[in-house]
N, C-alpha and C positions, 0 to 999 in steps of 0.2 A: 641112199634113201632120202627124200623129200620129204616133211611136215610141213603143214600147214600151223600158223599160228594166225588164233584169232580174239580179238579186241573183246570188251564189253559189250555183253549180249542184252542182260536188263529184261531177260521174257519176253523177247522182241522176237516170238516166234516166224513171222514171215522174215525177217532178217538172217537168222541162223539157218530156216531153209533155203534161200537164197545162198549164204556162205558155203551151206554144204553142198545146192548144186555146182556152183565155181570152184571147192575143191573135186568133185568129181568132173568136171569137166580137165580140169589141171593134173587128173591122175594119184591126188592124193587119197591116202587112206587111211594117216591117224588126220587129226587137227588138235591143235593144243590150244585149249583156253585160259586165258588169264584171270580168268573171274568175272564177278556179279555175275552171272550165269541166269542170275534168275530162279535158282530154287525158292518153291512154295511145294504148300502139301493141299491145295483144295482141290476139290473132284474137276472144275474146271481146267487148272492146270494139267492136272495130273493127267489129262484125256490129249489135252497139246504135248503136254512129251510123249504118251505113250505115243502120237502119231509122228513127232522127230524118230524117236528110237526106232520105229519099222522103218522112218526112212532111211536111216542111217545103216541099221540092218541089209535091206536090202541090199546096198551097196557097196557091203562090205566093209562098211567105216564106224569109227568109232571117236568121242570125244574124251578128250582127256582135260580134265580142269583143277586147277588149285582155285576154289572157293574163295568169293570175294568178301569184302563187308555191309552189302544189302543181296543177303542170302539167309534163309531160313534155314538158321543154324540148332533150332529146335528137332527138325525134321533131317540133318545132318548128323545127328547126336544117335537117333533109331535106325542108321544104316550101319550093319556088320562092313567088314572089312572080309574081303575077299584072299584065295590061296596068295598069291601076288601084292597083295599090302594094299588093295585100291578099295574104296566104299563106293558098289555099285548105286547110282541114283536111277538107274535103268541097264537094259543090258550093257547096251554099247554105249552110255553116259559113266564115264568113270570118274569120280571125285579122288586126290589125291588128298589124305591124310598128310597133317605140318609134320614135314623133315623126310616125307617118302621120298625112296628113291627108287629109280628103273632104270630103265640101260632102252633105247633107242638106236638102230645102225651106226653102234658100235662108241655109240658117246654117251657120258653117266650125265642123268640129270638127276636133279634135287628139287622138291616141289614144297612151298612156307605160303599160302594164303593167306585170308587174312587182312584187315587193316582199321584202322581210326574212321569213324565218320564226321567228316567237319559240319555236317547238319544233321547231328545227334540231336540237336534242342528242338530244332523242326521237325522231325519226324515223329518227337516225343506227341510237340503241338497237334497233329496229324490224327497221332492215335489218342488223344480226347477228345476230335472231334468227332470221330466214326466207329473208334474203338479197333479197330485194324492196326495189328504189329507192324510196323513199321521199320525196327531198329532191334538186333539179338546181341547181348553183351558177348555172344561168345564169337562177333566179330575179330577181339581183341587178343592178339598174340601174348603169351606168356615166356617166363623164362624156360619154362621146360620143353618148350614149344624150339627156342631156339639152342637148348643143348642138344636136342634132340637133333635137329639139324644141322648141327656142327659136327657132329660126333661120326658122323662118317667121312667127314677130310673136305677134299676137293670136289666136284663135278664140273661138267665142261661145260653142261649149261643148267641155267638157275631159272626156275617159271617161281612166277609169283604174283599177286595183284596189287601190294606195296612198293614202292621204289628208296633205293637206298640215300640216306643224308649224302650230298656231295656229289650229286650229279648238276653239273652247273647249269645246263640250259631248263632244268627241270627247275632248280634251285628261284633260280630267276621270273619265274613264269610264277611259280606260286608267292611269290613275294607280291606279287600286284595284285593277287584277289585275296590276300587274306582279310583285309576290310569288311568282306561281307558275312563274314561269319561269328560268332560267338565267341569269345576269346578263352573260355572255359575248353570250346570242342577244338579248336587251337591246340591248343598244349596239350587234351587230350590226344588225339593223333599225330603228334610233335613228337610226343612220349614214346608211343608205338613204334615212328618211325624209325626213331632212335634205335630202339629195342629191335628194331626190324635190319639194321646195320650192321647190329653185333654179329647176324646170322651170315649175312653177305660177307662181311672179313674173315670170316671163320672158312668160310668155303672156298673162298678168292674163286669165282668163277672164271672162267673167259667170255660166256655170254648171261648175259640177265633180259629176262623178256616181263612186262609187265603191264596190267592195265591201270585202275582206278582214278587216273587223272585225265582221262577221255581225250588226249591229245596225243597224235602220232608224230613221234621223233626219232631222232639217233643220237647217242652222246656217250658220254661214256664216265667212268668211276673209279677214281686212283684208290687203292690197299692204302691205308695212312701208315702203316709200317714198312713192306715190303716194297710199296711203290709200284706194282701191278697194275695195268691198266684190264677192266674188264667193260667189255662194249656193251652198251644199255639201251633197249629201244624200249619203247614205251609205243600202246597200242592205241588206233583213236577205238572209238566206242561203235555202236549198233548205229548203221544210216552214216556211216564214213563210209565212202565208197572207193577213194584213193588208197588211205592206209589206215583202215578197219583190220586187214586181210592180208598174211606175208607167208611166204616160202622159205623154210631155214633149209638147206640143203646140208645135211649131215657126213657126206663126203668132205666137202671142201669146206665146210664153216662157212658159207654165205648167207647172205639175208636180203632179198626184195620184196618191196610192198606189190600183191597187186590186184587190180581194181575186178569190184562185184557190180559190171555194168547190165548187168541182166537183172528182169526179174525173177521170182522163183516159179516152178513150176507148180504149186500146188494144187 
């Protein structure tokens, strides 16, 4: 079995239609999102997904997402949870609940959304301008969030939209823009991240896939106990065309990026 894994979306509705005609061209039929997804609850929106869900419907496909941290997590909080542990946002839009777990051809995954916004003061700014939410405190992971997640062991692959302390090429890259930000919302998702690590040792994955840093890479992340190496790819965002968009092949445990050179049909 083949999934599809796909980068930050952001409500970038012609984007997501596009990635889902390139997964059906590619013959996939889940796709796994990592986040920002984009929930909102206004009647505008609401009329854009219902027109993703029939198309995704139609072709037999379905998204599966662990919820980012610019996602209305008010309108997250009003969706039950379905037989199977997922909170439908649509039929075929499946939000994974922090610490769910599923089983895909044949390998257990673990799903922890979620994360810090380093431009929490900006969006504060935003919403005195217009009065439009901007920012939901229930972005932010808890401990029970991550015993929750622990508490089932292992899984072979980790979705999530934070990345863990101690992946070095990731490491490196956010040390050069942290200048531009707020040094309050710093430490505020510093904290999280932290808190977002204990989950990932808890589980020692072999694969971890994630968005929020809008940059596509591969690198990887040593167990500081056990010395485990678990491989880490980080997803670029909506309008990356090279590596927006990847195939995990669940047989063999592989991963390739590959490119959404079309437009979409809509």
């Amino acid at each position: 079995m083949r999934v599809a894994i796909l980068g930050d979306t952001h409500a970038n509705y012609s984007w997501i239609w596009e990635a889902i005609d390139r997964c059906e061209d590619l013959g996939l039929k889940t796709i796994i999102q990592v986040g920002d997804l984009g929930i909102t609850s206004n009647a505008r929106a609401a009329e854009r997904w219902n027109k993703i869900n029939k198309h995704l419907k139609l072709r037999g496909m379905q998204i599966l997402v662990a919820p980012g941290n610019h996602e209305d997590y008010d309108r997250i909080a009003l969706t039950d949870t379905n037989v199977e542990g997922w909170q439908p946002f649509r039929s075929e839009i499946l939000l994974a609940p922090r610490g769910h777990r599923s089983e895909l051809g044949g390998r257990s995954f673990v799903w922890l959304g979620g994360a810090g916004s380093v431009d929490r003061t900006l969006r504060a700014e935003w919403h005195a301008l217009d009065g439009k939410r901007y920012w939901w405190p229930g972005e932010a992971l808890t401990v029970n969030d991550v015993e929750k997640t622990v508490a089932g062991g292992h899984a072979d692959v980790f979705i999530s939209h934070d990345a863990p302390t101690g992946v070095p090429d990731l490491d490196i890259r956010l040390l050069r823009s942290e200048s531009q930000w707020d040094p309050a919302d710093l430490a505020y998702a510093g904290e999280l991240r932290e808190l977002f690590t204990r989950a990932v040792e808890g589980v020692s994955p072999d694969w971890l896939f994630h968005g929020h840093f809008h940059w596509g890479y591969r690198s990887y992340w040593k167990h500081p106990v056990t010395g485990k190496e678990t491989r880490v790819v980080g997803m670029g965002m909506d309008n990356d065309r090279h590596e927006g968009l990847g195939v995990l092949d669940l047989y063999d445990m592989s991963f390739n990026w590959v490119s959404i050179p079309h437009k979409g049909r809509k």
